[in-house]
DOMI-370669 format. One record per residue (C-alpha): residue number from 1; chain; x, y, z. Coordinates in steps of 0.25 Angstrom, whole numbers, plus 5000, padded with zeros to 4 digits. Layout:
N
k:NUM&c:A&xx:X&yy:Y&zz:Z
...
END
This chain:
444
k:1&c:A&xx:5000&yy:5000&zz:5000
k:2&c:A&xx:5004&yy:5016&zz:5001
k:3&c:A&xx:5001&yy:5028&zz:5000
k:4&c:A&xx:5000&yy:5028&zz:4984
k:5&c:A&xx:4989&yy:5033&zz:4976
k:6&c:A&xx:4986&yy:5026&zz:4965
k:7&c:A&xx:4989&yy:5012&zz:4969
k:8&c:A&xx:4982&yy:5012&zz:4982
k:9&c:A&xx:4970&yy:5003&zz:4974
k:10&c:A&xx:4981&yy:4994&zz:4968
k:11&c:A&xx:4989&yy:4994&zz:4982
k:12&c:A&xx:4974&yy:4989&zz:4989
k:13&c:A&xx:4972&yy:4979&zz:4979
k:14&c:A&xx:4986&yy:4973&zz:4980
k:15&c:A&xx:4986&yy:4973&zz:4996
k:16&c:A&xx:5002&yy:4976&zz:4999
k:17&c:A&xx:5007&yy:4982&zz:5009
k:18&c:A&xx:5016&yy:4989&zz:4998
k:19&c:A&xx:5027&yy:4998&zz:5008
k:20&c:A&xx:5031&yy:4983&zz:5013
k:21&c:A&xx:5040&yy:4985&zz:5001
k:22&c:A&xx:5048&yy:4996&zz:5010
k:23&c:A&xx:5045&yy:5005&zz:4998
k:24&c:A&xx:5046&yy:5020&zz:4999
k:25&c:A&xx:5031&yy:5027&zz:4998
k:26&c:A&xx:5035&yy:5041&zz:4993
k:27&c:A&xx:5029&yy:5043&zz:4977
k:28&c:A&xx:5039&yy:5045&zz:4966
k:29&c:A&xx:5036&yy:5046&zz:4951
k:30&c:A&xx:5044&yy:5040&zz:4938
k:31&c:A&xx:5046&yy:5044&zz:4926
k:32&c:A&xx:5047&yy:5032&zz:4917
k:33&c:A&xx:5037&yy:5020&zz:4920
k:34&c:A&xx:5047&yy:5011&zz:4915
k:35&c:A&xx:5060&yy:5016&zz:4920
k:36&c:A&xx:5068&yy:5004&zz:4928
k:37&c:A&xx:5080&yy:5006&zz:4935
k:38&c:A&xx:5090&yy:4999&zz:4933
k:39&c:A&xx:5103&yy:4996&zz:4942
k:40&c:A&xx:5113&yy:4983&zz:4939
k:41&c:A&xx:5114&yy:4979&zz:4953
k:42&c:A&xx:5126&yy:4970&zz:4961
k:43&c:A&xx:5126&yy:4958&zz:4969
k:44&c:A&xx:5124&yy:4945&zz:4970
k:45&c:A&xx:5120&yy:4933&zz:4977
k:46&c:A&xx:5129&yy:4920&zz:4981
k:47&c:A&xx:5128&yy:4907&zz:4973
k:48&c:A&xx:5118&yy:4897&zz:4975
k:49&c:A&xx:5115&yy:4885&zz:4972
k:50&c:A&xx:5105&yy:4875&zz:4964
k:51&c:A&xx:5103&yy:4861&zz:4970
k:52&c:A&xx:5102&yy:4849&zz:4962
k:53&c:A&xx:5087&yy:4851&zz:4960
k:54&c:A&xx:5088&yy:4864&zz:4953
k:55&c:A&xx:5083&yy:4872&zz:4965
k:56&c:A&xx:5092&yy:4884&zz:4966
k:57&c:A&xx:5094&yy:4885&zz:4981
k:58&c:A&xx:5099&yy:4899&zz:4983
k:59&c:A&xx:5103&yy:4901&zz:4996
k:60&c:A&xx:5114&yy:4911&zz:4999
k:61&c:A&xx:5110&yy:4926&zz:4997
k:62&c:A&xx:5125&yy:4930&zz:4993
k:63&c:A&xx:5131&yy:4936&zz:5006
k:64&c:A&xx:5141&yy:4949&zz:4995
k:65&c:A&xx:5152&yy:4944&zz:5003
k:66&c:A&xx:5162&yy:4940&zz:4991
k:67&c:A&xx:5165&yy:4949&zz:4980
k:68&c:A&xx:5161&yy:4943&zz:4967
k:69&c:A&xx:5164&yy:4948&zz:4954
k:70&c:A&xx:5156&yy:4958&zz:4947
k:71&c:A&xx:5146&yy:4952&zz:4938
k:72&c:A&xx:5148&yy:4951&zz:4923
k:73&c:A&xx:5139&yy:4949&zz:4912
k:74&c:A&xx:5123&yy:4953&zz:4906
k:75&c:A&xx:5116&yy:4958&zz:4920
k:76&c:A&xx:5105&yy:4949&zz:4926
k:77&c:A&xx:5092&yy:4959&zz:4925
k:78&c:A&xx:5084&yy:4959&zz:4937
k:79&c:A&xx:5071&yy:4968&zz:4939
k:80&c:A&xx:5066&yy:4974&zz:4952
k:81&c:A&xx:5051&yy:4980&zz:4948
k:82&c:A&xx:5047&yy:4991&zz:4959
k:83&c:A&xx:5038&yy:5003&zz:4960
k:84&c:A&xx:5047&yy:5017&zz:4962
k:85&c:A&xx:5041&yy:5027&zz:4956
k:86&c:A&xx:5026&yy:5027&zz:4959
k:87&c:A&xx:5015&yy:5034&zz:4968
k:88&c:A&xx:5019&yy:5028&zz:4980
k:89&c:A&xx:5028&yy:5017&zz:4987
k:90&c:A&xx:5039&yy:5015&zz:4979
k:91&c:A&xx:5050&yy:5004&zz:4982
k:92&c:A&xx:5064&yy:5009&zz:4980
k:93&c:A&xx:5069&yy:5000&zz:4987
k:94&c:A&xx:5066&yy:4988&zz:4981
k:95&c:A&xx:5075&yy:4995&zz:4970
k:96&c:A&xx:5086&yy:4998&zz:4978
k:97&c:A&xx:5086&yy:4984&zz:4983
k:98&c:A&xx:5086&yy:4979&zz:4970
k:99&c:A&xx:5098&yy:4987&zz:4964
k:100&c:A&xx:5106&yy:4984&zz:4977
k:101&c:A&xx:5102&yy:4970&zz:4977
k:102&c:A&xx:5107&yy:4969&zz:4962
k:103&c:A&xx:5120&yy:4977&zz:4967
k:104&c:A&xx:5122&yy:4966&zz:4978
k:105&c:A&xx:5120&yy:4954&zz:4966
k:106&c:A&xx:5130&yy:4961&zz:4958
k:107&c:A&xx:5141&yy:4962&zz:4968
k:108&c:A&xx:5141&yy:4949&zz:4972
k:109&c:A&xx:5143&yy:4943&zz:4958
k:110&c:A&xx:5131&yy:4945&zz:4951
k:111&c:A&xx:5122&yy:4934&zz:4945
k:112&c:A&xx:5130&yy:4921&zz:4941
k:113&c:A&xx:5141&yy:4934&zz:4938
k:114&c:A&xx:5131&yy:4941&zz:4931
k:115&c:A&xx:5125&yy:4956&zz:4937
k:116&c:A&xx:5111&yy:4958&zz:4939
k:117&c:A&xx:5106&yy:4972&zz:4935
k:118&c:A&xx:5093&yy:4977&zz:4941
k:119&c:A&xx:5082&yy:4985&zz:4938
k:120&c:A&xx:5070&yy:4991&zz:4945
k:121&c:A&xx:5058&yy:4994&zz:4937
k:122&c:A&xx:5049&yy:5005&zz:4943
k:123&c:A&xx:5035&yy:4999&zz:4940
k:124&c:A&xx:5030&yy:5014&zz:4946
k:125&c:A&xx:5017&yy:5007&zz:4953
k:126&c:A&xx:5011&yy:5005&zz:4940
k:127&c:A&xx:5008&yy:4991&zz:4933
k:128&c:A&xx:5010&yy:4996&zz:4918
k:129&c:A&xx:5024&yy:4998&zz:4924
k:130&c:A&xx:5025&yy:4985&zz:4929
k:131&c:A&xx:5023&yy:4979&zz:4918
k:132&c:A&xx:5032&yy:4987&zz:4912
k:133&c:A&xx:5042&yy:4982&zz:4922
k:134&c:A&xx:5039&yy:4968&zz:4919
k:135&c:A&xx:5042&yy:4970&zz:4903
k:136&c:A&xx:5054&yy:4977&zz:4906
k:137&c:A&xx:5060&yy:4965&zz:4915
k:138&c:A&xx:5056&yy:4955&zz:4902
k:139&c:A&xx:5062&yy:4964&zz:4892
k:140&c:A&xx:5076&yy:4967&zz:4900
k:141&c:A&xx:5077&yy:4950&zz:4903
k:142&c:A&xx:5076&yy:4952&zz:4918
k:143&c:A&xx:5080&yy:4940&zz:4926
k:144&c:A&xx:5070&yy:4943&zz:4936
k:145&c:A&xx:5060&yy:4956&zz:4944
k:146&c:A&xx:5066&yy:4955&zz:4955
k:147&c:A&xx:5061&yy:4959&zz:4971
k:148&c:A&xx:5052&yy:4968&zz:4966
k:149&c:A&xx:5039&yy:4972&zz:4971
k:150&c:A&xx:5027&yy:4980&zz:4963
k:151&c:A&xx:5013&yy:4979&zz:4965
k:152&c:A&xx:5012&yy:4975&zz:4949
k:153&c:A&xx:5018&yy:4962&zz:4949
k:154&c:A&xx:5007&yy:4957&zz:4944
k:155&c:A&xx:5011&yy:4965&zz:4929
k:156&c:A&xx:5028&yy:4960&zz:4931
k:157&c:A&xx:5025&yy:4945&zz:4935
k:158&c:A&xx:5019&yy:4939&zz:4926
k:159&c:A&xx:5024&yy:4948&zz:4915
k:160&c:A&xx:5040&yy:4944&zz:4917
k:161&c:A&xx:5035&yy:4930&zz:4920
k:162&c:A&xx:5035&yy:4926&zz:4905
k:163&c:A&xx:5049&yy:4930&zz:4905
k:164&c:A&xx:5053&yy:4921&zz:4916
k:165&c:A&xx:5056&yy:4935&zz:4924
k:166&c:A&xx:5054&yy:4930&zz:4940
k:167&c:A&xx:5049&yy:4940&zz:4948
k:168&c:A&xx:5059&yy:4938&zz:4961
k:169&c:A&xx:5058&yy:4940&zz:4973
k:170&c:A&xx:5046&yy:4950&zz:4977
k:171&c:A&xx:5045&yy:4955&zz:4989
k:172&c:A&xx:5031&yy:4957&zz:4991
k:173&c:A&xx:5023&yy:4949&zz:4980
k:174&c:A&xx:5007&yy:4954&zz:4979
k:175&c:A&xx:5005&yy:4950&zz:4967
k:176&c:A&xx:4998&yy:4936&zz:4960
k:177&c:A&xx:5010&yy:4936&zz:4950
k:178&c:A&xx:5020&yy:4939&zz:4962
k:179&c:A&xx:5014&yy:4928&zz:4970
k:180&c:A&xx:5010&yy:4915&zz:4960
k:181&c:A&xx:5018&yy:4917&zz:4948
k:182&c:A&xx:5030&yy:4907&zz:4948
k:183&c:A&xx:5041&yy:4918&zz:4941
k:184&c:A&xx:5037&yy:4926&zz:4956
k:185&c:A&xx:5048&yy:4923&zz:4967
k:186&c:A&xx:5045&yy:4930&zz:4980
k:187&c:A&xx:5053&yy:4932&zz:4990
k:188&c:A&xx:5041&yy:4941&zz:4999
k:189&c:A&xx:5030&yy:4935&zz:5003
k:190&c:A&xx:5019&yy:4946&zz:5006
k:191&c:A&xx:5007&yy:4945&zz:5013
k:192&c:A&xx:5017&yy:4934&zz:5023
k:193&c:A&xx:5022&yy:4946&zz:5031
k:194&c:A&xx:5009&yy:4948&zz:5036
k:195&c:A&xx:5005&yy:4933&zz:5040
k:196&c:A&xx:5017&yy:4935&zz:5048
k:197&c:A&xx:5014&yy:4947&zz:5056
k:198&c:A&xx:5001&yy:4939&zz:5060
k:199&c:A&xx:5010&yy:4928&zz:5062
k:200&c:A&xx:5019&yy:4937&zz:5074
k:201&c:A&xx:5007&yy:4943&zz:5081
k:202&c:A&xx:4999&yy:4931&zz:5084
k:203&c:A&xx:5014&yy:4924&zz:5087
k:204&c:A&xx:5017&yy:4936&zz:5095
k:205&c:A&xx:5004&yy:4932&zz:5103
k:206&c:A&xx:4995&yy:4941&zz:5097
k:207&c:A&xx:4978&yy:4937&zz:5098
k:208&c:A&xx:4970&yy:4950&zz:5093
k:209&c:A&xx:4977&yy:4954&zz:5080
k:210&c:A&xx:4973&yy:4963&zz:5070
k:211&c:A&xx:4976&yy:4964&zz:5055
k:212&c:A&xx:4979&yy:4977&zz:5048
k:213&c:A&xx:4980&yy:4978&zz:5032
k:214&c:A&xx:4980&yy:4989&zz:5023
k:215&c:A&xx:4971&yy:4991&zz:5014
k:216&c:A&xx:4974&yy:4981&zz:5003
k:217&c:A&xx:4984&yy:4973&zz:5008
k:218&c:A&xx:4973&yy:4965&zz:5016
k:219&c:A&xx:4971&yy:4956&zz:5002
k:220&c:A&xx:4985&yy:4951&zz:5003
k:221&c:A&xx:4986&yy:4951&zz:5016
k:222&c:A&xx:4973&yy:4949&zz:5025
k:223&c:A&xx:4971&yy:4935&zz:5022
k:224&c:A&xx:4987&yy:4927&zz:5024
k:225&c:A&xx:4984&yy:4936&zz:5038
k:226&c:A&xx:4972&yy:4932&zz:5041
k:227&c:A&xx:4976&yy:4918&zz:5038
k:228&c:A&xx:4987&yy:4919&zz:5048
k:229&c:A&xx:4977&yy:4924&zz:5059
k:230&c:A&xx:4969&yy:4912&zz:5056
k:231&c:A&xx:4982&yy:4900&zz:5057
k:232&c:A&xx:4983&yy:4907&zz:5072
k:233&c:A&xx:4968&yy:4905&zz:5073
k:234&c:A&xx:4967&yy:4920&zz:5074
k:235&c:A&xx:4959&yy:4931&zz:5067
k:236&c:A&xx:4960&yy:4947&zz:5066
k:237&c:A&xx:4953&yy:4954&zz:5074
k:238&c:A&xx:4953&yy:4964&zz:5064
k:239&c:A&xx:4958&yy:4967&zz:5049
k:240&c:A&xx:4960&yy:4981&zz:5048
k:241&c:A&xx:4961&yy:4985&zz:5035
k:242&c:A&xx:4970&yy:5000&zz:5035
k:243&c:A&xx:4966&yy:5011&zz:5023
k:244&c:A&xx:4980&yy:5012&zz:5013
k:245&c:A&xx:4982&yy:5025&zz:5016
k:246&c:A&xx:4978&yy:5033&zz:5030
k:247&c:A&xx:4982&yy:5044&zz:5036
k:248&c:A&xx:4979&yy:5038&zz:5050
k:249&c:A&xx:4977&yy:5024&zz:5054
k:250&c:A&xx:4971&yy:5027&zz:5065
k:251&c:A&xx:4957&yy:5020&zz:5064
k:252&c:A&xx:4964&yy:5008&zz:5060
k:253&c:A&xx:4973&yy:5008&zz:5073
k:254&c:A&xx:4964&yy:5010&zz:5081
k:255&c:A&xx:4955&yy:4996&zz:5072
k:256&c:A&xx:4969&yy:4989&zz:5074
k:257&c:A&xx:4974&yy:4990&zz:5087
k:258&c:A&xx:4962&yy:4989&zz:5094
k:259&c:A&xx:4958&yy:4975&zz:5103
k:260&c:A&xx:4972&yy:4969&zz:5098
k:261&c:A&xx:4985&yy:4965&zz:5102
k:262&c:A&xx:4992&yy:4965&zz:5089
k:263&c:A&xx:4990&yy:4969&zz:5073
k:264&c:A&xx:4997&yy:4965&zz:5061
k:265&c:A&xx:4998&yy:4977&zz:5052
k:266&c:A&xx:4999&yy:4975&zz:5034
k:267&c:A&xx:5001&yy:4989&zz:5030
k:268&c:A&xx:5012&yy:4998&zz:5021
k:269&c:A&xx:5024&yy:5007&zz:5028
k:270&c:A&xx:5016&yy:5020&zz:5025
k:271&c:A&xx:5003&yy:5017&zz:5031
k:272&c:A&xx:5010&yy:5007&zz:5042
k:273&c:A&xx:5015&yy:5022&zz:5046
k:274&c:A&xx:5004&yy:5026&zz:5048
k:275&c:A&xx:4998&yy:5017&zz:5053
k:276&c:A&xx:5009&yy:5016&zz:5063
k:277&c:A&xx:5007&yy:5030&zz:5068
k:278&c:A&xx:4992&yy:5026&zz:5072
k:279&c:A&xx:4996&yy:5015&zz:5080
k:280&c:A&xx:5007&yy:5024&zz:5086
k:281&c:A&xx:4996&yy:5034&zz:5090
k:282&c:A&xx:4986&yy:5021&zz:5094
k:283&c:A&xx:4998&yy:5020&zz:5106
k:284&c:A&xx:4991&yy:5003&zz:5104
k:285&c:A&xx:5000&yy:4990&zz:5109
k:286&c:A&xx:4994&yy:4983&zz:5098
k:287&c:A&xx:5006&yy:4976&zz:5091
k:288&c:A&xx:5008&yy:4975&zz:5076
k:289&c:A&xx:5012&yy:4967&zz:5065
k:290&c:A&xx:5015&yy:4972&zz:5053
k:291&c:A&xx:5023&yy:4970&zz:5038
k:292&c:A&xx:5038&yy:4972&zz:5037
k:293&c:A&xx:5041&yy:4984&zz:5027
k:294&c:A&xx:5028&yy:4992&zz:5032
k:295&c:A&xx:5029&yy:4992&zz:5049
k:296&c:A&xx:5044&yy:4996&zz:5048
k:297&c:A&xx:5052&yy:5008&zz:5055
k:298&c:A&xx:5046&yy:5016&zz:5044
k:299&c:A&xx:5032&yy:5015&zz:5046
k:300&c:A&xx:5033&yy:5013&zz:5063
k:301&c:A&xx:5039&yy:5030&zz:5064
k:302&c:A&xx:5033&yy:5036&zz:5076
k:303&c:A&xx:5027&yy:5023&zz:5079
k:304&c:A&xx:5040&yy:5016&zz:5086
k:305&c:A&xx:5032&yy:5013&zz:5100
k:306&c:A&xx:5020&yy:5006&zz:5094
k:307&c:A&xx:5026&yy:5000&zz:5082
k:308&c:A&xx:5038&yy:4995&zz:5092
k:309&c:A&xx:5037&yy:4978&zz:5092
k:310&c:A&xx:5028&yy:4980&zz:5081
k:311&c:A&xx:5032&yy:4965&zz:5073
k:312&c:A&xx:5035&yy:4966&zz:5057
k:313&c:A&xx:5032&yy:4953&zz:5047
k:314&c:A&xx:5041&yy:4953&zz:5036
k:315&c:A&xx:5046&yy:4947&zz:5025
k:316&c:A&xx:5061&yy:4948&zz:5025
k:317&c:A&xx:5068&yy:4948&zz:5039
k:318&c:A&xx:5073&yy:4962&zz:5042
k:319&c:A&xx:5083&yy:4973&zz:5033
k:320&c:A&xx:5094&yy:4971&zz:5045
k:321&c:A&xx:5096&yy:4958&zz:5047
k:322&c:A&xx:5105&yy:4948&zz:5040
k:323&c:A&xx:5098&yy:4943&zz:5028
k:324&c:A&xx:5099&yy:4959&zz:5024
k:325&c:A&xx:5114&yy:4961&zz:5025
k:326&c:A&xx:5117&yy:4963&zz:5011
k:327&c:A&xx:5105&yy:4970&zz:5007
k:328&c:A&xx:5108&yy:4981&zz:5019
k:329&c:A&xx:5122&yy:4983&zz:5015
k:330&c:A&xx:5118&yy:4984&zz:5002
k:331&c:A&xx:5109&yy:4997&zz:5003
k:332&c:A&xx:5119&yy:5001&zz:5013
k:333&c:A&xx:5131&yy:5002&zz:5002
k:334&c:A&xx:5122&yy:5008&zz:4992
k:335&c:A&xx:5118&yy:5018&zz:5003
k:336&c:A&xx:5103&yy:5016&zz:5001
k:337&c:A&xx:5094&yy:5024&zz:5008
k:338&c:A&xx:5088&yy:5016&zz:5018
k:339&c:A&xx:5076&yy:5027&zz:5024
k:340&c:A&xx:5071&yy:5032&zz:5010
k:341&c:A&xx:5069&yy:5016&zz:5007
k:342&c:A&xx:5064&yy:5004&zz:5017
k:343&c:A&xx:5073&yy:4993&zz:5012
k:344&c:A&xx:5069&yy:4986&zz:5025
k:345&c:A&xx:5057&yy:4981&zz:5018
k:346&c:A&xx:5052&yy:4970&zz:5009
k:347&c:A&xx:5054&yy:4977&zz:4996
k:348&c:A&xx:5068&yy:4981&zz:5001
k:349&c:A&xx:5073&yy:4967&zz:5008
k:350&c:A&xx:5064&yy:4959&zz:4996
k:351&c:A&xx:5071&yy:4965&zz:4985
k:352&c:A&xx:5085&yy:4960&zz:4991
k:353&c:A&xx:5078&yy:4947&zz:4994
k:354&c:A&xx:5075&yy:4946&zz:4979
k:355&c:A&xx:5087&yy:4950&zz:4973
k:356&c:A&xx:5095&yy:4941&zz:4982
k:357&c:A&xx:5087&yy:4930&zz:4980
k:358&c:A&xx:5089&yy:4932&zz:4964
k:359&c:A&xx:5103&yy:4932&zz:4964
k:360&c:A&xx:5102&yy:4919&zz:4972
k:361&c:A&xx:5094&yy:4912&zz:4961
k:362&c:A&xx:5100&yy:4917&zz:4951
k:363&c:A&xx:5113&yy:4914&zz:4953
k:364&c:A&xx:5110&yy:4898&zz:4955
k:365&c:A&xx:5105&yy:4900&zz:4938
k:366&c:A&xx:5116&yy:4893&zz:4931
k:367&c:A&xx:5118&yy:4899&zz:4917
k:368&c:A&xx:5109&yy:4913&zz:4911
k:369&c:A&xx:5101&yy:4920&zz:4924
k:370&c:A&xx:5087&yy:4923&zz:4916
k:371&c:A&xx:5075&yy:4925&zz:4918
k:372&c:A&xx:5069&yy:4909&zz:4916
k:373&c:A&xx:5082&yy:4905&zz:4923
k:374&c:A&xx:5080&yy:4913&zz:4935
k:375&c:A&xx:5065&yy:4908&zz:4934
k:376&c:A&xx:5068&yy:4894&zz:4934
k:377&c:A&xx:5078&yy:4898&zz:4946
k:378&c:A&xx:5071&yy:4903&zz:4955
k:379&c:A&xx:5060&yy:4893&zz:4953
k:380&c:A&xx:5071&yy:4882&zz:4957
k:381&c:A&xx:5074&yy:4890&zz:4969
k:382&c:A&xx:5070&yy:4882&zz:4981
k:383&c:A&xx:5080&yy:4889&zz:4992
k:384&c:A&xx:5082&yy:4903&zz:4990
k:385&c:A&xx:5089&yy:4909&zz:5003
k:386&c:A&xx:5091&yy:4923&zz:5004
k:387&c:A&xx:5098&yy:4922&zz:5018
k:388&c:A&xx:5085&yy:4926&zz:5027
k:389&c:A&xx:5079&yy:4937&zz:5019
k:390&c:A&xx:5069&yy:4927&zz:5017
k:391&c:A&xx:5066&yy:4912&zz:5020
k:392&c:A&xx:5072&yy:4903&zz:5009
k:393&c:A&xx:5065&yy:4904&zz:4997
k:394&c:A&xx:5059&yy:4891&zz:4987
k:395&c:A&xx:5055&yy:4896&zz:4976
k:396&c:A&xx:5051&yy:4882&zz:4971
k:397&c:A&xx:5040&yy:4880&zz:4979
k:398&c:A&xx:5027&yy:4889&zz:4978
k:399&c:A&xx:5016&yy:4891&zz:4989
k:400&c:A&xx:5005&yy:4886&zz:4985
k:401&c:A&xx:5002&yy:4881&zz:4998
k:402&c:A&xx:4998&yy:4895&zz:5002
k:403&c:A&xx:4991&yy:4908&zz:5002
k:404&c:A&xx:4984&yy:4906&zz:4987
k:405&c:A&xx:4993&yy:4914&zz:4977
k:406&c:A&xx:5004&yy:4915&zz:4983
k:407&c:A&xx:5013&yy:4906&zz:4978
k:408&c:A&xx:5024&yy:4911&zz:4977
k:409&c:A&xx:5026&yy:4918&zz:4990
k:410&c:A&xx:5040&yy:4907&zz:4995
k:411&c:A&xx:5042&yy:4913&zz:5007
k:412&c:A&xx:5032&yy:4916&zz:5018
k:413&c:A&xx:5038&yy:4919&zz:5029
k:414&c:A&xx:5041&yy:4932&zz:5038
k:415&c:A&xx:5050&yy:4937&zz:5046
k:416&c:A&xx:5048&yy:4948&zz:5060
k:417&c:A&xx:5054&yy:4960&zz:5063
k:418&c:A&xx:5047&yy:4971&zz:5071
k:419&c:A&xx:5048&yy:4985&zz:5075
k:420&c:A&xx:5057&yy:4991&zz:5087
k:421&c:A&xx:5056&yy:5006&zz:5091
k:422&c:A&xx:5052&yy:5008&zz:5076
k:423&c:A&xx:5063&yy:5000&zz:5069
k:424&c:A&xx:5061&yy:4985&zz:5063
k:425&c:A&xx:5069&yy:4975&zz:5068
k:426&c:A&xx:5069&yy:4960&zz:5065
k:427&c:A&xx:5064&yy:4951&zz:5074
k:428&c:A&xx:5070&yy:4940&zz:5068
k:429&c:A&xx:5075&yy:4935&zz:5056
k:430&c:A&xx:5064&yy:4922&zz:5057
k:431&c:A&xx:5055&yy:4920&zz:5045
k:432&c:A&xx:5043&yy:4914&zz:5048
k:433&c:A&xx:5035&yy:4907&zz:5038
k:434&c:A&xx:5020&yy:4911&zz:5038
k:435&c:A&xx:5014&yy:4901&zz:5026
k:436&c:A&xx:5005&yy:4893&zz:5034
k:437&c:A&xx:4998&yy:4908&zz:5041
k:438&c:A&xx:4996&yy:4914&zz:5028
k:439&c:A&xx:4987&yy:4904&zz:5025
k:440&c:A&xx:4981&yy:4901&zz:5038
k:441&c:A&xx:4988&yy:4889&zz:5043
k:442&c:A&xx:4996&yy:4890&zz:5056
k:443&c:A&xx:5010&yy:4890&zz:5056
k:444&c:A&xx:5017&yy:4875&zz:5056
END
């Protein structure tokens, strides 16, 4: 969701808590609807290896220790499709991420000795453009789109799937396409974050609980939450559906908070702001759950003492710990501004998560990395570790045991962190796998 005009319908229908992304919410304006930026990137992955099934078991994600030589040869195009010029959020630093991350492929040797080159289409919040996007990664013979994350998926997927073109590695898939179709490789896994906020408040002991969505996001997310209420034997007391945008949020508080002891929150960064200024002025105990990238030390300003304790569900564990080592010291060195964008955040950490993961796979393909042989790849990857930014990934096998749709989600599990005196800390670095919830089963 946010603060946008013209796609507040389109935003409603879709149902995601778009901010998660870590974007930044001021409005800009481009000039060329089909300008990409382009950036050939350096860094690499270590090797890893195929068993004798074919199953690429990719399993080391490339520590940058060892110099390696400077990649040679006819670049590897990759494709990173993000709105940055539009009307509202915009997610720059999916695109930083994605030039750094082909920097960090580049320096440690590139692909099989090959360098990457990436670019990032601007799809300006506007389907046409999209498409236009998607035409662009078929003509130029890009590999893959890689950790990218746009509300028009619908008009990329299916588009750079005649090609072969995978789209790798989304952060925050929404879309049929995204979800079912098999050239899609996730490595998010939205609405799971919220099934695991239910999770830790009625693990933490809470009875009388309350659901908050945004308007909108309840049809993707009302229901696995729901179904998590029901594997504890529980149900809301009430679902409190919040307007977009508000001024105030008063009213809703005031709904939320009242004859409970706990309330797991779905909303965007901006309105989580505000919201969190309400609850601030409520001066209520009632403790809340919320969505990592959206109840963060951006939107918990001027409400440290309420929000303090407040538990975040997340996707990826947090910037600071281990897993995240290079990815730091990467926007470190290139002396990125770290306030102007949230790279804490599942468009920022996703986006490394993708491009590592890449350069994994792609390294294990013996002969010309293309488009069908990364396909054929990744398809055959059955152990994809990426060193805890997420649990290990098998690509080979769909979920089709589970929330009708999507398939292709290969990861459903979360990880906690919460909020101290207004800054996020981890909790720990445990992912907890929240499959059977979603659907309404307890947890084995």
């Amino acid at each position: 969701m946010g603060s946008f005009r013209k796609s507040v319908a389109l935003v409603t229908a879709l149902g995601l808590a778009v901010t998660a992304c870590g974007g930044d919410d001021d409005s800009s304006s481009g000039d060329d609807s089909e300008e990409t930026a382009d950036t050939t990137a350096d860094e690499g992955a270590d090797d890893t290896t195929s068993d004798d099934g074919g199953d690429t078991d990719a399993d080391d994600g490339g520590d940058g220790d060892d110099a390696a030589e400077e990649p040679t040869g006819e670049p590897i195009k990759l494709m990173s499709v993000t709105t940055l010029n539009a009307n509202g959020p915009t997610y720059e630093n999916i695109a930083i991420t994605a030039e750094l991350a082909g920097d960090y492929i580049n320096s440690n040797g590139g692909i099989n000795g090959r360098p990457v080159e990436i670019s990032v289409c601007d799809e300006q919040f506007d389907a046409a453009v999209a498409a236009t996007c998607a035409r662009e990664a078929v003509e130029e013979g890009v590999v893959s789109v890689v950790g990218s994350f746009t509300y028009f998926a619908e008009a990329i997927v299916p588009v750079i799937a005649e090609s072969d073109i995978t789209w790798f590695g989304a952060c925050c898939p929404i879309s049929p396409s995204e979800l079912s179709d098999p050239h899609s490789f996730n490595i998010g896994n939205q609405p799971m974050y919220a099934v695991g906020a239910v999770r830790q408040a009625v693990e933490d002991g809470c009875q009388n609980i309350n659901a908050v969505i945004a308007e909108g996001a309840d049809a993707i997310f009302r229901t696995p939450m729901e179904n998590a209420m029901a594997a504890y034997g529980l149900t809301f007391n009430d679902v409190v559906i919040t307007p977009t945008i508000a001024q105030d949020y008063s009213a809703e508080v005031a709904q939320a908070t009242t004859d409970v002891d706990c309330m797991v929150v779905i909303m965007s960064e901006t309105p989580y702001l505000t919201w969190n200024t309400a609850l601030q002025q409520a001066d209520t105990d009632v403790k809340q759950y919320g969505n990592q990238g959206n109840l963060n030390a951006i939107s918990a300003v001027g409400a440290e003492e309420v929000t303090d304790g407040n538990i975040i569900a997340g996707m990826y564990p947090d910037i600071s710990t281990a897993p995240w080592d290079e990815y730091r010291a990467a926007l470190d060195e290139a002396g990125v501004d770290q306030q102007a964008n949230d790279f804490n955040s599942l468009g920022g950490m996703g986006t490394w998560a993708a491009y590592m993961g890449f350069a994994q796979i792609a390294n294990t393909i013996e002969g010309e990395v293309t488009a069908e042989s990364f396909y054929e790849a990744a398809s055959n990857t059955s152990a994809l570790d990426l060193n805890g930014m997420v649990p290990v990934l098998d690509f080979t096998t769909e979920w089709t045991d589970g929330l009708p749709g999507y398939s292709r989600l290969f990861t459903r599990s979360v990880v906690y962190s919460m909020l101290d005196n207004g800054q996020v800390v981890p909790v720990d670095n445990e992912f907890v796998d929240v499959s059977d919830l979603a659907v309404g089963t307890p947890q084995g």
